[in-house]
N, C-alpha and C positions, 0 to 999 in steps of 0.2 A: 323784654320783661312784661308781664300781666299788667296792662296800668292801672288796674280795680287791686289788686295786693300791694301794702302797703309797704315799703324797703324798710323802717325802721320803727319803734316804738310811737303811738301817738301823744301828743301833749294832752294828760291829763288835766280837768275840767280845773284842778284845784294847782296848776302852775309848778307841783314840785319837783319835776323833771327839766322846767323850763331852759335851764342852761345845757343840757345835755340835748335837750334836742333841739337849739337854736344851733350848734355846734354841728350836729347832721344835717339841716336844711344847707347850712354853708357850705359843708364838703361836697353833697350831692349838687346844690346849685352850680357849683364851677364843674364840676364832670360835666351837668348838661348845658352849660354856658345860658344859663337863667340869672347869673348876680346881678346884671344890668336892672333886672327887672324889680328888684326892691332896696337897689344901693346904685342908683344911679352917678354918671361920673361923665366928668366931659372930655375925657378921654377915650370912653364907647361908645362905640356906634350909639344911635336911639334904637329900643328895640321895637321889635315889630307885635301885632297884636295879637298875631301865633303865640309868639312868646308869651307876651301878658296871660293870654288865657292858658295855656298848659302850665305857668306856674302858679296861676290861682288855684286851678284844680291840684296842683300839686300838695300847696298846703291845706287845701281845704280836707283831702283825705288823709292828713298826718294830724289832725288833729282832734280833738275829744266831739262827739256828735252832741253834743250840749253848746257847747263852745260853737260848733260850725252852722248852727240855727241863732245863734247870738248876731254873728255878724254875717250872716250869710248879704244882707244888702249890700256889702263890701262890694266893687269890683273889679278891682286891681289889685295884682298882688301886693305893691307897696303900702297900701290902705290897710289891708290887712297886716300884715307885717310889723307894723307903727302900732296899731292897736294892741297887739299882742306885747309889744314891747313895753308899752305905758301900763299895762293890767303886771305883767308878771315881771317886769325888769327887775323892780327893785324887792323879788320873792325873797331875796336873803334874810333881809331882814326878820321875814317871818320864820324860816326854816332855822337859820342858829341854833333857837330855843330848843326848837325838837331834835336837832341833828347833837344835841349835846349831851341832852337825854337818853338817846341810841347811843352815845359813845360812852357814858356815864353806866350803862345797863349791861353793855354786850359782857358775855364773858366766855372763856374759852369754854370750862367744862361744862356748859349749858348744849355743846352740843355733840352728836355724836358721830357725827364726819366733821372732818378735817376740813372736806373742799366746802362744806357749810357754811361755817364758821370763814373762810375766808372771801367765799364771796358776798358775806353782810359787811363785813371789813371795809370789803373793796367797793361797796356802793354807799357804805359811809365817808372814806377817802373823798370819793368822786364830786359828794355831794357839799363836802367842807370846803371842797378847791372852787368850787363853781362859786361859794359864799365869800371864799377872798380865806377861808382859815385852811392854811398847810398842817397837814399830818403826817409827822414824818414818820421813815421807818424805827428809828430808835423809840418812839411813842406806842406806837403799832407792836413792837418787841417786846417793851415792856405790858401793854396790854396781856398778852399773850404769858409772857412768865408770871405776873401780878394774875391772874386768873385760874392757876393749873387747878386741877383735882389734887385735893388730898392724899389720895392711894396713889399720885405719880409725884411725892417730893424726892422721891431718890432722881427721878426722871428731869424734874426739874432743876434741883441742884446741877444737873449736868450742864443742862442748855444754859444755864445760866453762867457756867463758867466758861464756856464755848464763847458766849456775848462780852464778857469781860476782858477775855483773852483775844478781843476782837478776832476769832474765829467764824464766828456769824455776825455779819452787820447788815444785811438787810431784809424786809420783813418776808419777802421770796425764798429765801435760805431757810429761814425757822420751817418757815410752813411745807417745804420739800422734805425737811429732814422727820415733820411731824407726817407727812404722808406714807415714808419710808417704814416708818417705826409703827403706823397704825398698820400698814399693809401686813408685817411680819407677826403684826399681834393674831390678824385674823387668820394665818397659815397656820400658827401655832395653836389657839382654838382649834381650829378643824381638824386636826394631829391627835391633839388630845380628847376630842368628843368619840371615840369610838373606847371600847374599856382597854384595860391595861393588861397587855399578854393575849389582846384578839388581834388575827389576823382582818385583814380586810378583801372582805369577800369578791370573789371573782366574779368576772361577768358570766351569764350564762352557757354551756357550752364551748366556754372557753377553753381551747386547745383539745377539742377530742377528737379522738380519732376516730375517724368515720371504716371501719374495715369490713370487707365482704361485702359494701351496697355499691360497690361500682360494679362494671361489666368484668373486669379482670376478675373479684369475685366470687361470682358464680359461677364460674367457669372451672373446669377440670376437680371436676368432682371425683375420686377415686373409692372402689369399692374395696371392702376388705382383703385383707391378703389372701393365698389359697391356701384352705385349711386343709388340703390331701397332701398324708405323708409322703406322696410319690410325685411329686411335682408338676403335677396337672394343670394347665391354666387357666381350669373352667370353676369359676367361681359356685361351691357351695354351698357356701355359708348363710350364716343368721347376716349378719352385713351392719349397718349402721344404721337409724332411725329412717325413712322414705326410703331408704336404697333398696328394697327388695319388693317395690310395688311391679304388680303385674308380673310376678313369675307364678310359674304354676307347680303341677306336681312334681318333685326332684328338681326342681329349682331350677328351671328352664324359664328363659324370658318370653311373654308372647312379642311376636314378629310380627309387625302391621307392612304392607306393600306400599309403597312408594313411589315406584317407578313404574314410569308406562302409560298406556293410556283405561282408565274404566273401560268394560265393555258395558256400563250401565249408561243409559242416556241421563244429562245434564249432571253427574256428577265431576268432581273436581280430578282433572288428568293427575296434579301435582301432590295431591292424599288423597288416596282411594285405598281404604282401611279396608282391607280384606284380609282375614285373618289364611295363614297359613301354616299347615302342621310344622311343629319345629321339627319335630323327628324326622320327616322326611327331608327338610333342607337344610339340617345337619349332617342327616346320613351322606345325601348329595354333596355334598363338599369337603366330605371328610371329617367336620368339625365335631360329630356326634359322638360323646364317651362309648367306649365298649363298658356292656353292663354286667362284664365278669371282673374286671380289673379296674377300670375309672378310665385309662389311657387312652387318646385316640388316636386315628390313622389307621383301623383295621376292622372289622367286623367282628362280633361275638364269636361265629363257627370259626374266625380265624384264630382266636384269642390264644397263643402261648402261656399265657403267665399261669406260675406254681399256685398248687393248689392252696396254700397259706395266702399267700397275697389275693387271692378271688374269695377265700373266706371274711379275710380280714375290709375288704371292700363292703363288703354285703352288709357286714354288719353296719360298716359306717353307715351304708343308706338306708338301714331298719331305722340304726336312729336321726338321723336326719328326717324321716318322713314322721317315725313319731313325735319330734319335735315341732312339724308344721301342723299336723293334726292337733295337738296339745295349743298353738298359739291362734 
């Protein structure tokens, strides 16, 4: 432990602590085996002048820096110790008067916690016992009922008949069940402070669904159905809002090269954006509409289909292209 931090309260310049911390120096003395040193006995050893001095420094910083320039010429702890006994031993005498006044004053509804109000109780208690006057709990209980607020005699009435009914008999009991009953006061406050028929608002964002911004998503984007009556499966429609970027005339997608390598120096082997006619690498693979019927797998000169069905084609692509012209 720090030996400049002090373990317990210091004796005030004016002695009204004096029994309580004449009470600490004793308990702490026997921990560090220092008694000998200001209650000598001939049954202990003599102690040694280690001793002596780490219990003069002991009390010297337990006690009020007014007080420790008074007697600082002291230098032995017994010297010291005796002095302090003869100045504050007989402090009762003075403190009764005030300690009776405090007991005469306190009242319960003067304050507004609970654990307030009992721990001034419980340092008046401490300080009548040091004086030789007992306070008991039935004294202390009646404090406490002879004190209530006004606005809790229903409250009152109760407790009082709990103490009657020897239900409550000591002053630990009261003051628990006054803790219990304030705690539930403030729950119900905070209940009632928001208005009557409001909800109470959520946190922000709470519970939403987050849809479309993950990778699953944006993914599998699908374009409109196929609007030819003859069940073509080349998209050529108006489409959906972005979906129809980059087609061109009759509604052909541009085709960028991908694979291979540039034959331009320092361009990138893995997108080498070189455009290529569609029509030719549709026609090459089949996948190119014949432009009398819509259907593919064949070329125009080869085209079977009646002559209604190659009317009725044409027209759709009259209006199809007046419609991209128009947009």
């Amino acid at each position: 432990m720090d030996p400049i931090r002090p373990e317990f309260e210091l004796l005030d310049s004016a002695g009204l602590e004096y029994h309580r911390w004449v009470a600490d120096v004793e308990t702490t003395f026997v921990a560090k085996d220092f008694t000998s040193t200001i209650k000598p006995s001939a049954n202990v050893a003599p102690t040694t002048e280690k001793d002596k001095s780490n219990a003069l420094m002991f009390l010297k910083r337990h006690i009020d820096p007014n007080l420790r320039w008074g007697y600082h010429h002291l230098k032995t702890p017994k010297e010291l110790w005796d002095a302090l006994d003869s100045r504050f031993g007989n402090i009762h005498d003075s403190l009764i008067p005030q300690l009776n006044v405090l007991w005469n004053e306190i009242r319960f509804l003067d304050y507004v916690k609970v654990n307030d109000f009992q721990k001034d109780m419980l340092r008046i208690q401490a300080r009548m016992d040091f004086c030789g006057k007992k306070l008991t709990d039935e004294k202390m209980i009646q404090k406490i009922l002879s004190t209530f607020p006004t606005s809790s005699m229903i409250l009152e009435n109760q407790y009082r008949l709990e103490v009657d009914n020897k239900r409550i008999t000591t002053f630990s009991r009261l003051i628990n069940l006054l803790q219990v009953a304030q705690r539930n006061n403030e729950i119900l406050v905070n209940n009632n402070s928001r208005a009557v028929g409001k909800k109470k608002v959520p946190e922000a964002n709470h519970g939403k669904v987050n849809k479309g911004k993950g990778p699953k998503g944006k993914r599998d984007r699908h374009y409109d159905s196929d609007p030819y009556p003859h069940g073509d499966n080349t998209s050529h429609g108006r489409g959906r809002k972005g979906h129809n970027r980059g087609r061109g005339r009759n509604s052909y997608y541009n085709i960028w090269h991908r694979e291979g390598t540039s034959g331009h120096s320092g361009s990138d082997p893995k997108f080498d954006k070189t455009p290529t006619n569609p029509v030719t690498k549709e026609a090459a693979d089949g996948s190119a509409p014949c432009f009398r019927c819509g259907f593919t797998g064949h070329w125009f000169k080869h085209c079977k289909a009646s002559d209604n069905l190659a009317a009725s084609y044409k027209k759709y692509r009259e209006a199809i292209e007046q419609e991209a012209n128009y947009a």
